[in-house]
C-alpha positions, 0 to 999 in steps of 0.5 A, spaced: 416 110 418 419 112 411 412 111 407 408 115 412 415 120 411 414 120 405 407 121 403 407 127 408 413 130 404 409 130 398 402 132 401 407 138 404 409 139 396 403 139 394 399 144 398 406 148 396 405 147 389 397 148 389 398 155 393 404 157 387 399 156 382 394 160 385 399 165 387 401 165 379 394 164 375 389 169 380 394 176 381 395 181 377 401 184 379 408 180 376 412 180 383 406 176 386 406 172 380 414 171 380 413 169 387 407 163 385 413 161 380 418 160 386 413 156 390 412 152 385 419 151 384 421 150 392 415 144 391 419 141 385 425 141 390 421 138 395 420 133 391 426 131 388 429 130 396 423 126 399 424 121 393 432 121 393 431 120 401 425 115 401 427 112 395 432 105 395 438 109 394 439 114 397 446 114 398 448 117 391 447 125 393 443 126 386 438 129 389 441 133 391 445 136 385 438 135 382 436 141 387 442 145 387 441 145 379 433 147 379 436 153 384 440 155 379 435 155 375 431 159 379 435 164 381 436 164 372 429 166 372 428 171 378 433 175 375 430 175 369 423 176 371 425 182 376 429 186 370 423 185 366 419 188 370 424 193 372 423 195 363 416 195 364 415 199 371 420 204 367 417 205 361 409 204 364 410 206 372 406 201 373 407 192 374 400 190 372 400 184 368 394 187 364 398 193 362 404 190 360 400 187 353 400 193 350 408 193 349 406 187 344 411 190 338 
């Protein structure tokens, strides 16, 4: 049973990352952009507690700090990206990728 439990924790990582990813390559705008990073992440996370669960000792809750550090990571980023994009939606009116090249110094 873990085996099949396991390979469909991470097919579900998987398709995860995969959405992430073309959310975070294919947009325009930075808040989907951020929001494909998110996914990515919350599939890292995925993955760190299926291999702590189905792995061989799984006893040990270093999975879980594991996680609880890569939230703390993502929380860092999210709030980084939003004032970023807070800085350049005040200083251009808009959130386009594109137009953000232009505050290149």
């Amino acid at each position: 049973m873990s085996l099949g439990s396991l390979q469909l924790c991470l097919l579900l990582s998987s398709g995860l990352f995969c959405i992430g990813l073309v959310g975070a390559l294919a947009r325009s705008n930075s808040i989907l952009v951020l929001l494909g990073i998110e996914l990515m992440l919350n599939a890292a996370n995925l993955n760190f507690i299926a291999f702590w669960r189905y792995g061989p000792a799984h006893a040990a809750g270093t999975g879980v700090i594991f996680v609880i550090f890569s939230i703390a990571v993502a929380a860092a980023e999210a709030a980084v990206g939003l004032a970023l994009v807070i800085a350049v939606y005040r200083h251009q009116r808009n959130i386009r990728l594109q137009d953000a090249a232009r505050l290149k110094g």
